[in-house]
MARPA-971314 format. One line per 10 residues: number of its first residue (from 1); their letters; for each residue x, y, z of N, C-alpha, C. Coordinates in steps of 0.1 Angstrom, whole numbers. Atoms other than C-alpha are relative to their C-alpha. Layout:
% MARPA-971314
NUM = A = X/Y/Z/X/Y/Z/X/Y/Z | ...
***
This chain:
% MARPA-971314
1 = XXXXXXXXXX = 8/-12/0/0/0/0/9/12/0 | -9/-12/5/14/35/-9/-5/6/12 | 1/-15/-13/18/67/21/2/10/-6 | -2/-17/-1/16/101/19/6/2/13 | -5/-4/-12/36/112/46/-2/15/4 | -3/-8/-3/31/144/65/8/4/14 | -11/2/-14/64/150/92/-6/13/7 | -4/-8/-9/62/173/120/-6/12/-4 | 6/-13/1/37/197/116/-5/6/11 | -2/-9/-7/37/222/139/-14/11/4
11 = XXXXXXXXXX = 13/-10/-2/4/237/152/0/10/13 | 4/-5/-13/-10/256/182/-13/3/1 | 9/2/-6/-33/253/202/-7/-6/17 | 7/5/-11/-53/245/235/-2/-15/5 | -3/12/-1/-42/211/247/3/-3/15 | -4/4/-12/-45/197/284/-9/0/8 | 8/1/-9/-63/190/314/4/15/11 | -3/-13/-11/-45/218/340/-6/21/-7 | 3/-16/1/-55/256/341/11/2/-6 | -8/-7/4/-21/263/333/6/0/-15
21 = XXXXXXXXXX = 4/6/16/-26/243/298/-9/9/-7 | 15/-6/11/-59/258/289/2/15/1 | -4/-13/-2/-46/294/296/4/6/-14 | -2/-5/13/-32/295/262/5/-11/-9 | -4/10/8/-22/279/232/13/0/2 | -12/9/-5/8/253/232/6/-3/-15 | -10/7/15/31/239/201/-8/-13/5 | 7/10/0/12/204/194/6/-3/-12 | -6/3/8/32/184/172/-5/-13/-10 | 7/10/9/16/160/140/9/-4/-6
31 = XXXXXXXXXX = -7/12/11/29/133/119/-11/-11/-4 | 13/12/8/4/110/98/8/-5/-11 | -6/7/14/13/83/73/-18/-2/-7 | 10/3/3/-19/82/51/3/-6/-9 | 0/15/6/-25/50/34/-11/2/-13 | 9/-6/11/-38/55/-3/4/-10/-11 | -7/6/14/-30/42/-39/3/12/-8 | -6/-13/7/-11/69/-58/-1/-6/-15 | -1/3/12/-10/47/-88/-7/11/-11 | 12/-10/13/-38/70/-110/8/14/0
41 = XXXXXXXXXX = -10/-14/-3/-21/102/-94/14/0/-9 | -10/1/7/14/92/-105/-4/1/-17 | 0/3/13/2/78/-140/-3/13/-10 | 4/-12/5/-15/110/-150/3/15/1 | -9/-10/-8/9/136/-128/-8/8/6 | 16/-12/-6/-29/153/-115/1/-5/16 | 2/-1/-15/-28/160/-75/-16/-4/3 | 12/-4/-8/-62/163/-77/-7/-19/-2 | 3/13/0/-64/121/-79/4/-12/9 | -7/8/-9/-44/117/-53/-9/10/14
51 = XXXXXXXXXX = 0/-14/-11/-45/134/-12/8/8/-3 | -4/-11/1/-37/164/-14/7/6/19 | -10/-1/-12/-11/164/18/-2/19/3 | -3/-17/-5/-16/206/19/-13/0/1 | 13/0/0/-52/204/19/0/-3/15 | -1/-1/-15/-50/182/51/10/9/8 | -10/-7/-13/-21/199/67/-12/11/5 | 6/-12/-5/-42/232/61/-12/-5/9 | 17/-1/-12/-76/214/80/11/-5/13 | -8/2/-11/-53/200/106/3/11/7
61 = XXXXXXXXXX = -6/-10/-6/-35/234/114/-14/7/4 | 10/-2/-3/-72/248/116/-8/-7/12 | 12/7/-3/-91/224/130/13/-1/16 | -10/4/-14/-58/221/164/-4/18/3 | 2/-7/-13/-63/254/170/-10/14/5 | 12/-4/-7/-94/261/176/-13/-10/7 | 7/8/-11/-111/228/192/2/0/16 | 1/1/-15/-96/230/230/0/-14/4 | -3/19/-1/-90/188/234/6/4/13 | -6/0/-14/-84/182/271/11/-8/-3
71 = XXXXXXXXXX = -10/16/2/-63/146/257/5/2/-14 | -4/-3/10/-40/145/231/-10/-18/-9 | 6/12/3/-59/108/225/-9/8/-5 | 12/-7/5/-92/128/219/6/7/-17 | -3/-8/13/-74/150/189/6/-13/-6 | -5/8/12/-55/123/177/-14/-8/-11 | 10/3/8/-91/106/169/-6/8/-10 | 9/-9/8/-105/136/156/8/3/-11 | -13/0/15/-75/140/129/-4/-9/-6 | 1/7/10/-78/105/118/-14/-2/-3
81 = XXXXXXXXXX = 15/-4/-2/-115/108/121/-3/13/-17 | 1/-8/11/-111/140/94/7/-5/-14 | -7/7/5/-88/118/74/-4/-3/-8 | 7/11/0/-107/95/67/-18/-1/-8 | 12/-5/8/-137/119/53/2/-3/-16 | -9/1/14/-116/114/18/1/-13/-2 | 4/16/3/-128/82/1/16/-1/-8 | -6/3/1/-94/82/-10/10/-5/5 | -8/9/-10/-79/72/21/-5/-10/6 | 1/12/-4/-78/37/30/1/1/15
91 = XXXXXXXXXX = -7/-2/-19/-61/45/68/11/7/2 | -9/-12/-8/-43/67/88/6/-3/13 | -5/-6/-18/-17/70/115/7/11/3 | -3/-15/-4/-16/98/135/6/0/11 | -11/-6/-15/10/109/160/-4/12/3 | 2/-11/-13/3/137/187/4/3/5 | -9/0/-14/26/150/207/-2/17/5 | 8/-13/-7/28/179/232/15/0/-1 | -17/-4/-2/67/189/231/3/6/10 | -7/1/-11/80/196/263/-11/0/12
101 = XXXXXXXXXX = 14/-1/-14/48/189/287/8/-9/10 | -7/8/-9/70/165/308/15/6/-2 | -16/-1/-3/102/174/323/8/-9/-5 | -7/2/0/134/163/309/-4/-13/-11 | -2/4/13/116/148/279/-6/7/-7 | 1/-10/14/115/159/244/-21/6/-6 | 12/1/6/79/153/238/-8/-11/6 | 9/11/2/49/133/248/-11/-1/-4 | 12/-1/6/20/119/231/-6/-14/-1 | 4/9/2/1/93/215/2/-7/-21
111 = XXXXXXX = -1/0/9/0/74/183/-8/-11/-3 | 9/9/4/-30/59/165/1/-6/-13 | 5/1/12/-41/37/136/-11/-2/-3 | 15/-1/1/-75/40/122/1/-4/-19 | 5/6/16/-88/20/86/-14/2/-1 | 14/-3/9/-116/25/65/-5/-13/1 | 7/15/2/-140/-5/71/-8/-2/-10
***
C-alpha cells in the first residue's frame, strides 16, 4: 500500500487537562502516514487524484487550533477521524505530541491507527 507522509507539523493550540494548559495555546506536534493508492495520481501527474497532503495539513493546522482537546488521544481521533472523510484514504496514522509537557523529555503523546472499514 502506498503513504503520503506528513512529518512534523507544527500547530497551536489549547491542549490539556491543567488551568495552566488551557490558559493559552501550546506547540502540538503531527505526523500521519496516510495509506492511499497513488498509482492514477502518479500515471496521470494530477494531484487532484491523489490526497492532497496541503489540503490536510491546512484542516489540521485549523481544526488544532481552535477545538480546545483536554487529551491529546481525543485530537489524535478527531484528525484521523477527518482523514478519513476522503474516500481516497484507506487509513491513517496519527502521532500527537505535546513537546516539552513532561520534564526532561522531548515530547509526549500518543499514536494511532484508524482504517476505513
Amino acid at each position: 500500500m502506498d503513504h503520503i507522509l506528513i512529518n512534523d507539523l507544527l500547530a497551536r493550540g489549547v491542549i490539556g487537562i491543567s488551568e495552566r494548559e488551557r490558559s493559552q495555546p501550546q506547540d502540538i506536534l503531527f505526523n500521519l502516514v496516510i495509506y492511499t493508492d497513488v498509482k492514477a495520481a502518479a500515471a496521470a501527474d494530477d494531484v487532484e487524484l491523489s490526497v492532497n497532503y496541503r489540503t490536510v495539513s491546512k484542516q489540521i493546522l485549523a481544526y488544532a487550533s481552535t477545538v480546545g482537546r483536554f487529551t491529546v488521544e481525543a485530537l489524535a481521533e478527531d484528525v484521523a477521524r477527518m482523514v478519513l472523510e476522503d474516500p481516497k484514504v484507506l487509513g491513517v496514522k496519527v502521532r500527537v505530541e505535546k513537546p516539552g509537557a513532561v520534564r526532561f523529555s522531548r515530547s509526549v503523546g500518543v499514536e494511532i491507527e484508524r482504517m476505513r472499514v
